[in-house]
C-alpha positions as CSV (number, residue, x, y, z in Angstrom):
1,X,-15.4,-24.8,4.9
2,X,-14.2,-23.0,7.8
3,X,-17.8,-22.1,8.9
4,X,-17.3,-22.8,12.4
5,X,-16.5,-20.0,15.5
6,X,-12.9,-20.4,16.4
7,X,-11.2,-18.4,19.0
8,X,-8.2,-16.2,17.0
9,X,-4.7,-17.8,17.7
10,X,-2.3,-15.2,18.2
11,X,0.2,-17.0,20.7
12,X,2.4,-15.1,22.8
13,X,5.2,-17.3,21.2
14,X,4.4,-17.3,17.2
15,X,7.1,-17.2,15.1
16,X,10.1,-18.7,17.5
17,X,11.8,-22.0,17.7
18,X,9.8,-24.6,19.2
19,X,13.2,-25.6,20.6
20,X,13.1,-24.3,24.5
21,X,16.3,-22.4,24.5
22,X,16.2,-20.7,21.2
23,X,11.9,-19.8,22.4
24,X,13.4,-18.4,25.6
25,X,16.3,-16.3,24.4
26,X,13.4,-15.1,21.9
27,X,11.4,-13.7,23.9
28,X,13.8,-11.8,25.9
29,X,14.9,-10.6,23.0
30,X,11.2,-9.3,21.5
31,X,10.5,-8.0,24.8
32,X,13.4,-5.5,24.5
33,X,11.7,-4.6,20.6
34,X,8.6,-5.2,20.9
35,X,7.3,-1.6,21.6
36,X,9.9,0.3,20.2
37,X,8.4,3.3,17.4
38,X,7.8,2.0,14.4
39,X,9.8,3.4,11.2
40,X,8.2,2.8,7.4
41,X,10.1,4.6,5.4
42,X,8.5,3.1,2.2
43,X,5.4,2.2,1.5
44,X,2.3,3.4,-0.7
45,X,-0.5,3.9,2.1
46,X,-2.5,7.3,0.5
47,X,-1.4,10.8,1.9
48,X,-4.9,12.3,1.3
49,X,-6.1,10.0,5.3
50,X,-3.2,11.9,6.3
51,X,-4.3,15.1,5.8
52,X,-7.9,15.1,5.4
53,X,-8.1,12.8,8.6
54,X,-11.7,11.6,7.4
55,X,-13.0,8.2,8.7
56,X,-12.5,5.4,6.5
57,X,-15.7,4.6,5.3
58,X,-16.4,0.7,5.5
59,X,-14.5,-2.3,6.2
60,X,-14.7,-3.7,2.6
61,X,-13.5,-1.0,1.4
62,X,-10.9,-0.5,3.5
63,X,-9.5,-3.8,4.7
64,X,-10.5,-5.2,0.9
65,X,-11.1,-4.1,-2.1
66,X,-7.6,-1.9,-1.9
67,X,-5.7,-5.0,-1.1
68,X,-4.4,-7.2,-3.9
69,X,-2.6,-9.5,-1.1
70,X,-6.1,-10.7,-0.6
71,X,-8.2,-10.1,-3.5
72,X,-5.3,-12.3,-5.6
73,X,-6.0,-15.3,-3.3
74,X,-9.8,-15.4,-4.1
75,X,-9.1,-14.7,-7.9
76,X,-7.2,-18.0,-7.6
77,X,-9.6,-19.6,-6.4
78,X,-12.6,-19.0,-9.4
79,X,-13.8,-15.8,-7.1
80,X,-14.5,-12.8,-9.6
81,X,-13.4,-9.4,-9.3
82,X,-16.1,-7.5,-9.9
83,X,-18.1,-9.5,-7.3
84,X,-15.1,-8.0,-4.7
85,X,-15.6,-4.5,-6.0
86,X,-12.5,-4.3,-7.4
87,X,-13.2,-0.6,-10.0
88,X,-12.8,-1.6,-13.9
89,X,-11.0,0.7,-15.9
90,X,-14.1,1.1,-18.3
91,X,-16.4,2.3,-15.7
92,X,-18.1,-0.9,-16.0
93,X,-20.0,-2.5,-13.2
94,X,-18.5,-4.1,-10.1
95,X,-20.0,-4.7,-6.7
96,X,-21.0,-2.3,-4.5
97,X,-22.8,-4.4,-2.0
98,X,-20.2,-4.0,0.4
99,X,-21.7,-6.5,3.0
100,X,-22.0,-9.1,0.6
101,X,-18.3,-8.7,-0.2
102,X,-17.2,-9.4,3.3
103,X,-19.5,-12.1,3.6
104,X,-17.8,-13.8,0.4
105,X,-14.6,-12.9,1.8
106,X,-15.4,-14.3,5.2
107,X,-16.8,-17.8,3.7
108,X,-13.3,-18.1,2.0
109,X,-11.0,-16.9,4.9
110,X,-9.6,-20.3,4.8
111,X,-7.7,-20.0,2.0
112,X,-5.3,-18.0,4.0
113,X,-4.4,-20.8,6.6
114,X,-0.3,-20.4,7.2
115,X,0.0,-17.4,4.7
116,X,1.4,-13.4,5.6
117,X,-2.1,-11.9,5.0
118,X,-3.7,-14.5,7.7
119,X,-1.2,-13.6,9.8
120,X,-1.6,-9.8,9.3
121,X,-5.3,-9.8,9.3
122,X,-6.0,-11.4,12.2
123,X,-3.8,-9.7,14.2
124,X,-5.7,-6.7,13.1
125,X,-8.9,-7.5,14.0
126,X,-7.7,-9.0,17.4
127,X,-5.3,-5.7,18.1
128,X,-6.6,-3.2,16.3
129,X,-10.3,-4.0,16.3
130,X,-10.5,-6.4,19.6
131,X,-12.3,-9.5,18.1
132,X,-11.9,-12.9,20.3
133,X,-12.9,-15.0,18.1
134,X,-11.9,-16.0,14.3
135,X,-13.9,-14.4,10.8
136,X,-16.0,-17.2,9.3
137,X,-19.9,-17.2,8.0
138,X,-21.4,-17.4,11.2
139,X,-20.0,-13.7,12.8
140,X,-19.4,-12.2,9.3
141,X,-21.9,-9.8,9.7
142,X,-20.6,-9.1,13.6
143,X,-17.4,-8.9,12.6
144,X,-18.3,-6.1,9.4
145,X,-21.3,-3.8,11.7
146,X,-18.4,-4.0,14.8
147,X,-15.7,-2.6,12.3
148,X,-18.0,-0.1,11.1
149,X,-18.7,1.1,14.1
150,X,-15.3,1.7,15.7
151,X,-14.6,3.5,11.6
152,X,-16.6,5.5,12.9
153,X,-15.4,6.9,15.7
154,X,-12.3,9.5,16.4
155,X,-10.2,6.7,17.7
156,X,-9.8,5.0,14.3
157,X,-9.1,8.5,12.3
158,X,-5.8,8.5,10.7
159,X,-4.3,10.9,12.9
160,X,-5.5,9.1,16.2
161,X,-4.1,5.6,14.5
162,X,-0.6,7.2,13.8
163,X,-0.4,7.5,17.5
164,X,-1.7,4.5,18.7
165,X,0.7,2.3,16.3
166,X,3.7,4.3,17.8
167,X,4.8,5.2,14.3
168,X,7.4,7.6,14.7
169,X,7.8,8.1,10.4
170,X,5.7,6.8,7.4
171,X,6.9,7.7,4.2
172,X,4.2,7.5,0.9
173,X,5.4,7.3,-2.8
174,X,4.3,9.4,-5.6
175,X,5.2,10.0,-9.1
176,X,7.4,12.7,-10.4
177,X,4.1,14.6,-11.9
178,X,2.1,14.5,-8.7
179,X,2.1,18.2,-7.4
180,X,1.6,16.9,-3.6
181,X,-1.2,18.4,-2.4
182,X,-1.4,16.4,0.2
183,X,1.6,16.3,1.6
184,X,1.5,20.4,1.5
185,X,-1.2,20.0,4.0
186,X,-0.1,17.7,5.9
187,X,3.1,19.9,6.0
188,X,0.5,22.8,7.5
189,X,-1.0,20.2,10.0
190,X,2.4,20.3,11.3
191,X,2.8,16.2,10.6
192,X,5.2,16.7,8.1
193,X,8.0,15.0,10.6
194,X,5.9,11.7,10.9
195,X,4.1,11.2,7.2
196,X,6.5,12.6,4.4
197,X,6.8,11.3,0.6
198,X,9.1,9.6,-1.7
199,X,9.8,10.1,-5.3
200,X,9.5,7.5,-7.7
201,X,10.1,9.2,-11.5
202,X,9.4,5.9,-13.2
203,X,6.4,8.0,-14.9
204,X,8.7,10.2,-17.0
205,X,11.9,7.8,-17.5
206,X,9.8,4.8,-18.4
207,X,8.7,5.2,-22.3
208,X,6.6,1.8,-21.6
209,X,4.6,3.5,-18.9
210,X,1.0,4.4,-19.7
211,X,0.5,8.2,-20.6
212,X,4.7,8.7,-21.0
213,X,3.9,11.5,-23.8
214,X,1.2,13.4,-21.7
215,X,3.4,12.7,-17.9
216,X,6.4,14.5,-20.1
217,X,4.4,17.5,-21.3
218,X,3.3,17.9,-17.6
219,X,6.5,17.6,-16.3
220,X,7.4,20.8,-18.3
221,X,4.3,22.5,-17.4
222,X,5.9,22.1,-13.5
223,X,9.4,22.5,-13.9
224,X,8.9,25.3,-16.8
225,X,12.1,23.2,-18.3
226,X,12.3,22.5,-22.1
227,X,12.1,18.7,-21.7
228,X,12.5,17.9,-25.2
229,X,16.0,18.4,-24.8
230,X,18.3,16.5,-22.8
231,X,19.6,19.1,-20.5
232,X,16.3,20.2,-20.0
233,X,14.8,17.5,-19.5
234,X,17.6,16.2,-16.4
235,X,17.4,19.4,-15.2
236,X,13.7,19.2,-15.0
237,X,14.5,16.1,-12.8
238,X,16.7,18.1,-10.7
239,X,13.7,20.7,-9.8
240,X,11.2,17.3,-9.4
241,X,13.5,16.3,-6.8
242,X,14.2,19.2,-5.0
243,X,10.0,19.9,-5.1
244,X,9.9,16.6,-3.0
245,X,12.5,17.0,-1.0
246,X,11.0,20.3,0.2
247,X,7.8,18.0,1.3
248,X,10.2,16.1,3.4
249,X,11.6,13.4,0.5
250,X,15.0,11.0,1.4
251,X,15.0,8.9,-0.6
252,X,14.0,8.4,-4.4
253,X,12.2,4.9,-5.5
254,X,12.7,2.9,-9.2
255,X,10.5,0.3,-10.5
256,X,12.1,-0.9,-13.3
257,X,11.5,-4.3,-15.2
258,X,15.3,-5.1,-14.8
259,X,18.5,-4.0,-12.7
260,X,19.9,-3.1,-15.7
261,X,22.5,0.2,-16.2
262,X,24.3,2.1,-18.7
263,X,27.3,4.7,-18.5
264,X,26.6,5.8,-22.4
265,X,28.1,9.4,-22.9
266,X,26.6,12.6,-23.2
267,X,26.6,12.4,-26.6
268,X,25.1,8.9,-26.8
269,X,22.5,9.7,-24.1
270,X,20.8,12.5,-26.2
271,X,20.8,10.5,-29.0
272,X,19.0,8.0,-27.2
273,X,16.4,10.3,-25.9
274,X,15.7,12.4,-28.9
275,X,14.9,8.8,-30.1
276,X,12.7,8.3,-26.9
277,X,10.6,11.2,-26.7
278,X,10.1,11.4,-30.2
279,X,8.5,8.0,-30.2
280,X,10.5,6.5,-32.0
281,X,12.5,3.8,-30.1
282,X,12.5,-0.3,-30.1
283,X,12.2,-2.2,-27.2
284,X,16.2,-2.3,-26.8
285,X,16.7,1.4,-26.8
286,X,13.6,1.9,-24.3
287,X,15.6,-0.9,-21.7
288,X,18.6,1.3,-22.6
289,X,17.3,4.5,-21.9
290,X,15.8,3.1,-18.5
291,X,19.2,1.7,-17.8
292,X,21.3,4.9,-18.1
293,X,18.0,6.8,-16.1
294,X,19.5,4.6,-13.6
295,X,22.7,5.9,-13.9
296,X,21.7,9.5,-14.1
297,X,19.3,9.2,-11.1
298,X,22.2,7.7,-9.0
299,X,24.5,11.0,-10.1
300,X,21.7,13.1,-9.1
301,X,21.7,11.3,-5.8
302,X,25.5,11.5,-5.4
303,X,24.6,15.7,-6.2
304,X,21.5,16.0,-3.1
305,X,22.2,13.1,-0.7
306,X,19.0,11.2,-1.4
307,X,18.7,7.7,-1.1
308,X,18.4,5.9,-4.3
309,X,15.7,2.6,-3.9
310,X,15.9,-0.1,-6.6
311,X,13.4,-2.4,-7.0
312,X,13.4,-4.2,-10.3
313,X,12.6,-7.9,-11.0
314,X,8.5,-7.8,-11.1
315,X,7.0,-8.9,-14.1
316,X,4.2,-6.4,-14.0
317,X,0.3,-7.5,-15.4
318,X,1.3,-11.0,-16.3
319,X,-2.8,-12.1,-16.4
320,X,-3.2,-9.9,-19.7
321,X,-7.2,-9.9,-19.2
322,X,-7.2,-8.8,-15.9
323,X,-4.7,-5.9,-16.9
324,X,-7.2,-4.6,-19.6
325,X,-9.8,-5.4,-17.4
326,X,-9.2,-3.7,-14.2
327,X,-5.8,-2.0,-14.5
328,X,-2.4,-2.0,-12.7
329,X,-1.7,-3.3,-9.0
330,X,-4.3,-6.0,-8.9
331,X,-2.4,-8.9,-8.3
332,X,-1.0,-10.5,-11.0
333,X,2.4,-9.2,-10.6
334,X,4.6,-12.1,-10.9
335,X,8.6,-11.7,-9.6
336,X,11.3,-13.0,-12.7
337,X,14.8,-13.7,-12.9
338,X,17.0,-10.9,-12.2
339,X,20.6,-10.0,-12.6
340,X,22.2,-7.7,-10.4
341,X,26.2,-8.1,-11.0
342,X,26.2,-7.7,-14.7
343,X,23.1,-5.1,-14.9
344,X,24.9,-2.8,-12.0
345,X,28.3,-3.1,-13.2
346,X,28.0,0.7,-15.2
347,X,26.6,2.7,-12.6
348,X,29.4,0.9,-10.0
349,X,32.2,1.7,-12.1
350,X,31.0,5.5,-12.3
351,X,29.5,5.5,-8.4
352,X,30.6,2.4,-6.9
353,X,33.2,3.7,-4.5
354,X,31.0,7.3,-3.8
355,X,30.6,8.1,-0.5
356,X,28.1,10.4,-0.8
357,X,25.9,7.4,-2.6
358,X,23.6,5.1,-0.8
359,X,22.0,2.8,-2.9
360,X,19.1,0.4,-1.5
361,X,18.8,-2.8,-3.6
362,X,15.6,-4.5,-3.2
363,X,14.7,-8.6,-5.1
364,X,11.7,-10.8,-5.6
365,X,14.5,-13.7,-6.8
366,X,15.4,-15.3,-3.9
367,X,18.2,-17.2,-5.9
368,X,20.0,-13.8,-5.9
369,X,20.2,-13.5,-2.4
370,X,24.1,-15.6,-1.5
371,X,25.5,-15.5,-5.5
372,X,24.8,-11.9,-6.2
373,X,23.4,-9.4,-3.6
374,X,25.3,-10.6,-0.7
375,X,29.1,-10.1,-2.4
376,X,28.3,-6.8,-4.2
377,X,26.7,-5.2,-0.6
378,X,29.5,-6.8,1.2
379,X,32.0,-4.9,-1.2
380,X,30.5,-1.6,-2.2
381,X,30.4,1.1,-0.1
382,X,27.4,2.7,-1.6
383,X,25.5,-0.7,-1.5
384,X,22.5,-1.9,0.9
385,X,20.4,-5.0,1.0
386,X,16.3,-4.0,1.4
387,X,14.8,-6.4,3.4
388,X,12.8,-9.7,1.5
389,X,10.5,-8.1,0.1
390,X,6.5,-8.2,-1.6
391,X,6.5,-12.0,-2.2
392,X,8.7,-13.1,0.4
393,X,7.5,-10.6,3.0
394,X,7.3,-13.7,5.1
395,X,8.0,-15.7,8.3
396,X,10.1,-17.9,5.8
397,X,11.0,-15.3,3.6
398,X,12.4,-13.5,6.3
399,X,14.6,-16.7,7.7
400,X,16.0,-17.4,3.9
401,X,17.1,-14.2,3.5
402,X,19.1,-14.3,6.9
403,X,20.7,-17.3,6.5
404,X,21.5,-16.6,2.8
405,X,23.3,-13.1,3.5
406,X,24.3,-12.8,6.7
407,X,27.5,-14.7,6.2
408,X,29.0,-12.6,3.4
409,X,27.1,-8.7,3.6
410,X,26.8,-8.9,7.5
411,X,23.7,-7.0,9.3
412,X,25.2,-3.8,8.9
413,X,24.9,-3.9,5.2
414,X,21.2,-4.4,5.5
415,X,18.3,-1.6,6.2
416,X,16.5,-2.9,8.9
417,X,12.6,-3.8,7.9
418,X,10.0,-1.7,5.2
419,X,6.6,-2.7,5.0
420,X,6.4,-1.9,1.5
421,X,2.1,-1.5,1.6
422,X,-0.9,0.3,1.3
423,X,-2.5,-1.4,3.6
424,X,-2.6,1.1,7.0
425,X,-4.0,-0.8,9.5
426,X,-1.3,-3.7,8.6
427,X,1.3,-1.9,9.5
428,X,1.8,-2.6,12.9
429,X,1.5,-6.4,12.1
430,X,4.3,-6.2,9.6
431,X,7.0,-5.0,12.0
432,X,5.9,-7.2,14.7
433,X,6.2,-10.1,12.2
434,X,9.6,-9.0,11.1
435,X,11.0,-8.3,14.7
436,X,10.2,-11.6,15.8
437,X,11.7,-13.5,12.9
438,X,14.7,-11.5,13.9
439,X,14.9,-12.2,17.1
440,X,14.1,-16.0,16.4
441,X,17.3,-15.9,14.0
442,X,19.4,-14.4,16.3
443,X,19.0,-16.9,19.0
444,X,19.5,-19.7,17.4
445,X,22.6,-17.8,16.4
446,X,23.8,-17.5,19.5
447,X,22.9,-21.4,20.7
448,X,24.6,-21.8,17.9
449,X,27.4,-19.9,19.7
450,X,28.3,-17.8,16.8
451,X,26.6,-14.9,18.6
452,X,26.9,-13.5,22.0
453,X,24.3,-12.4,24.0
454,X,25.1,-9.2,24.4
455,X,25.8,-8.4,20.6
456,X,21.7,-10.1,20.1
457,X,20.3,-7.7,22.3
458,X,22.2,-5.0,20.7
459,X,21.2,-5.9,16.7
460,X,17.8,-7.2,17.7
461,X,17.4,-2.8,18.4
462,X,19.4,-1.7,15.5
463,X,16.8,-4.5,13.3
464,X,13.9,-3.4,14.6
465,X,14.8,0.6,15.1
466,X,18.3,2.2,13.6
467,X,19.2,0.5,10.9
468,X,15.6,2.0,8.9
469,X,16.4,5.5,10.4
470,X,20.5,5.6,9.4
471,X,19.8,3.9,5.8
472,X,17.0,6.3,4.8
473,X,18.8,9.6,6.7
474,X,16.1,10.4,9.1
475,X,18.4,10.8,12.0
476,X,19.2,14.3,10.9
C-alpha cells in the first residue's frame, strides 16, 4: 500500500475552517504568529547535541528508532521491534541495518494517514530537509542517502538548527541524580540562555522507580546530606534544586502515577519515610509518600520561586513483555483515569492561595478537562492549565481542550503551547500545529461574535509567544 510517488501535501491553509470567513480571519491571524521565536520550555530532546554539537549520525537513527510516536504505530501493526532497532535491555540483538529500517518504515508510512506524527514528519522532510514529493517504497532509499547527506553537513548541526528553527529557549529534563555535564558545557559555550534543564526528582521520591535504593545513596554521595533521615534527605532536595537552578532550571517536573497529595505532619512524614527507605512499605504507603513529595516539592517551590509541573495520569509499561523486553519509553504508555479535585485538595489547603506558587497541571484524561481542571485553575491563584498534552497533542486535541476550558479558566489561566518531545527536528512542526489550531479557534470565536478582532490578534501572540515565557519565568 501506499507504494506510489505522491507530491507532499502541506497546504498553505491546513488546519483552518473550511468555512470562508473563519479560513480568512485564520490566516491573518497565523500570519501575525507564524514566525514569532519559538519557546519549549519542556521537553526531553538530549543535552549532550547541545553541547557536543556532533552530526547526527543517520536518519533511522535519528528520525526513528528514538521515537516511540512512530515505532508504537508499526508495533500495532505485527512490525517487531527488534527489526526497527529499537536496543533491548539484555543486550540482545536488534537491527542494525539502518537502511533496511527505513525501508520498512517507508513501506508502512501509510499507517499514519490523518495522525500528529504524519503531520509532523512530513512537514520535516518538506521544511527541514526539502523533499517534494511523499516517503513510500519507490524513493525510500532517495529519501534516507538525501537525509544523510544534509546530516552531514554544518547546516544540520545542533547549534546551526537552534538558529534556523528560531528557538529563542529549549528546556531538557533530567533526574535529580544526573550531575549535568552537559548542560555545564553548554553553560561554557555560552548557550546557556537558549538550552537550559529542568528537574524532575521522580528518581528519588518514587520507591516504585527502578534503582530507588542505589538513586538514594547517590543522591547523598552529591548533596553530602544524611538522606536516611528526613531532614536530611529534604534538605538534600533543597541542594538538588539549587544545583539545577544554577544550570539555568525554572521549573521542576513530576511524573507521578496519580494527582494524588497529602499534608501528613512532620511527625507522620518521617514515619512514613523511615518505612520507605528502609524497604519496608506497601503499595498504600509508597502512593502516600509520593503524595506528600507532592506536597513538600510545592513548599520547596513556594521557598525558590520554581515552577512546579504535574503530570500524572499515564499508566506507564502497560504491554508487560515489551517492558521487560526493551525497557521504559517505548510506547506502551497508556493515559488512565485521573482525579484532580480530590487528589489536590491537601497541597491547596496548605498552598492554594500562595502567591509565590505557580503550579502547572498537565492530563491525558480528557474527561477532566470542563468538571475538574477548568474550575480549580479558574479559582486558584497558584493554578495553570498545560496545554493537551502526549496523546492528545493533536489538531483535535487541541480544539477539545479549547472549547472544554475556555469558558470557565479563560486563556490567561493557560501556558501557552510545550512540545513535550525528544524528537528535535519536530519541534518546529509542533508549534506551527499548535498556532494554527489557535488561530482557527479564535476565529470562529469571533464569527461567533464572542470575540473581537482586536482582542484575537492580541491572544493569538500571547498563545503562540508570552503566555510560555510568563508561566515558566523566563522573562526575567
Amino acid at each position: 500500500m501506499g507504494s506510489s510517488v505522491q507530491p507532499i501535501n502541506l497546504h498553505p491553509d491546513r488546519l483552518f475552517s473550511a468555512d470562508p470567513k473563519q479560513r480568512e480571519l485564520s490566516r491573518a491571524l497565523y500570519k501575525t504568529v507564524a514566525d514569532l521565536p519559538i519557546i519549549s520550555p519542556h521537553g526531553h530532546t538530549d543535552p549532550s547535541w547541545f553541547a557536543n554539537n556532533e552530526n547526527f549520525k543517520n536518519a533511522t537513527q535519528l528520525l526513528i528508532i528514538p521515537d516511540h510516536y512512530v515505532f508504537r504505530m508499526l508495533y500495532s501493526q505485527g512490525v517487531q521491534l527488534e527489526d526497527l532497532g529499537v536496543p533491548r535491555v539484555d543486550g540482545g540483538e536488534s537491527s542494525t541495518d539502518y537502511l533496511k529500517i527505513w525501508k520498512t518504515f517507508a513501506e508502512h508510512y501509510y499507517l499514519f494517514h490523518a495522525t500528529p506524527s504524519r503531520m509532523w514528519m512530513d512537514f520535516v522532510f518538506s521544511e527541514v530537509f526539502g523533499f517534494t514529493e511523499t516517503l513510500c517504497p519507490a524513493n525510500a532509499e532517495f529519501y534516507y542517502n538525501t537525509i544523510n547527506e544534509k546530516l552531514a553537513t554544518d547546516e544540520f548541526k545542533p547549534h546551526a538548527l537552534l538558529k534556523r528553527f528560531n528557538i529563542e529557549l529549549l528546556a531538557t529534563t533530567e533526574g535529580a541524580t544526573d550531575s549535568l555535564p552537559h548542560h555545564a558545557k553548554i553553560k561554557e559555550l555560552g548557550l546557556n540562555k537558549t538550552v537550559i534543564t529542568t528537574f524532575r526528582p521522580d528518581d528519588v521520591v518514587d520507591p516504585d522507580i527502578k534503582n530507588f535504593e542505589n538513586n538514594i545513596k547517590t543522591l547523598a554521595e552529591l548533596t553530602n546530606e544524611d538522606v536516611y533521615s528526613w531532614n536530611g534527605y529534604l534538605n538534600a532536595l533543597r541542594n538538588r534544586r539549587e544545583f539545577f537552578r544554577a544550570h539555568g532550571a525554572t521549573a521542576t517536573d513530576h511524573g507521578h502515577p496519580s494527582a494524588l497529595t497529602a499534608n501528613l505532619s512532620a511527625a507522620e512524614s518521617e514515619k512514613l519515610f523511615n518505612l520507605v527507605i528502609k524497604g519496608e512499605a506497601n503499595a498504600e504507603q509508597k502512593e502516600l509518600f509520593r503524595a506528600q513529595m507532592l506536597t513538600e516539592m510545592a513548599a520547596m517551590s513556594v521557598e525558590d520561586g520554581m515552577v512546579m509541573q504535574i503530570h500524572p495520569g499515564s499508566r506507564r509499561n502497560h504491554n508487560l513483555q515489551v517492558f521487560q523486553k526493551f525497557g521504559l519509553d517505548k510506547g506502551c504508555d497508556i493515559p488512565g483515569r485521573t482525579d484532580y479535585v480530590g487528589s489536590l485538595k491537601p497541597l491547596l489547603d496548605r498552598f492554594g492561595v500562595e502567591k509565590d506558587l505557580r503550579i502547572i497541571l498537565f492530563t491525558l484524561d480528557e474527561s477532566t478537562y470542563a468538571r475538574e481542571l477548568a474550575p480549580l485553575a479558574g479559582h486558584y491563584p497558584c493554578l495553570k492549565l498545560g496545554p493537551a498534552w502526549w496523546f492528545h497533542d493533536s489538531p483535535e486535541g487541541m480544539l477539545r481542550f479549547r472549547h472544554n476550558v475556555t469558558e470557565t479558566a479563560g486563556f490567561y489561566n493557560t501556558v501557552g503551547f510545550n512540545d513535550d518531545t525528544r524528537a528535535f527536528l519536530s519541534i518546529p512542526s509542533r508549534h506551527d500545529v499548535a498556532r494554527r489550531i489557535d488561530c482557527r479557534f479564535l476565529a470562529q470565536m469571533v464569527a461567533e461574535h464572542r470575540l473581537s478582532e482586536s482582542a484575537a490578534f492580541d491572544l493569538a501572540h500571547d498563545l503562540s509567544y508570552r503566555l510560555a515565557k510568563e508561566a515558566y519565568q523566563l522573562t526575567k
